[in-house]
N, C-alpha and C positions, 0 to 999 in steps of 0.2 A: 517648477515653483513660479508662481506668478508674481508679480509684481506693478505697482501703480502706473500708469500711463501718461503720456501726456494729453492732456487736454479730458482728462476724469473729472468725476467731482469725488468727495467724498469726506466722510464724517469727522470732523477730528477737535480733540480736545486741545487748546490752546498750553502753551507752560504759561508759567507765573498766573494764571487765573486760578480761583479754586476749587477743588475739586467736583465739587457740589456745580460746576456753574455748565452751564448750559452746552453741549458741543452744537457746532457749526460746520455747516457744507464748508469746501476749501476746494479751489482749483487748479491739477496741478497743470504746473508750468514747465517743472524739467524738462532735461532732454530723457528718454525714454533711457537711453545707455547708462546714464547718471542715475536712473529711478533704480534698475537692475543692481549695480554696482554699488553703491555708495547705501550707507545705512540711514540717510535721512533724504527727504525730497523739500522741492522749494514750492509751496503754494502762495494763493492769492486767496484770502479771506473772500468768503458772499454773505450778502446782505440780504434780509426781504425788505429793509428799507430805500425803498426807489427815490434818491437824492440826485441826481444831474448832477455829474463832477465832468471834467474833464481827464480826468483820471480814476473814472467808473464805467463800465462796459453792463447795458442793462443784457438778461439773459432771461429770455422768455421761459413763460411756464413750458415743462417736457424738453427742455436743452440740458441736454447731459442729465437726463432722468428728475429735474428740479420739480416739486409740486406747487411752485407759485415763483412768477415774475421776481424777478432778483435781480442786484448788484453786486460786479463781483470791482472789490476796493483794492484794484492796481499799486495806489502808493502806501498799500501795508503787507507788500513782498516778502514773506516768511520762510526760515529752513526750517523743517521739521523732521525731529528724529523719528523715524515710520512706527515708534509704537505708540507716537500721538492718533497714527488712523484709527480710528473704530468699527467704521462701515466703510464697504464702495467694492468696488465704483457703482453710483446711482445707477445708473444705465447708459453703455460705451459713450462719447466722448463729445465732445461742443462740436458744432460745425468749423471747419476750417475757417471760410470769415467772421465768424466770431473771435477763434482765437487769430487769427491777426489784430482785430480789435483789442483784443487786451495784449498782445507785443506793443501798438501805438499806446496804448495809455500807460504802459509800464514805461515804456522810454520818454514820454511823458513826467512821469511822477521821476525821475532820476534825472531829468536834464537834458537828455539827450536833442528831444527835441520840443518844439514851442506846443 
């Protein structure tokens, strides 16, 4: 059985929005063991609104299967119970320095570091 990876993108319907509203790429972040294991994973909402945060990680068009230039928004760190996914993974996985770049911006949006 397969299960979500880290550093995927994929589809997923947000809670407390409604039903009707729109899903959204999300990237996940777990540890892969955790993805397998646990019946919910932790992503990071993406944007196609390209805003300059210090805790936003832009991700080119074709990074992790995306079909246009994207933000993915670090300080909105979400658990999601896996029947929020819809689709995925886009296409296998971000580059490795990318996802360091969103560990620094996630440790970023929580304090860790400046």
């Amino acid at each position: 059985m397969s299960y979500p990876q880290r550093g995927e993108i994929y589809l997923v319907t947000l809670p407390g929005h409604p039903e009707d509203s729109k899903a959204r790429p999300a990237l996940v972040v777990s540890l892969d063991v955790r993805n397998r294991l646990a019946n919910d994973i932790i992503v990071i909402p993406i944007s196609a609104t390209t805003r300059m945060s210090p805790t936003h990680v832009e991700l080119h068009k074709g990074e992790g299967g995306l079909d246009q230039t994207s933000m993915a928004k670090c300080e909105q760190i979400s658990t999601l119970d896996k029947s929020f996914l819809i689709r995925g993974p886009f296409s296998g996985t971000i580059r490795p320095s990318k996802m360091a770049e969103v560990e620094m911006a996630i440790k970023r949006a929580i304090g860790i570091i400046e």
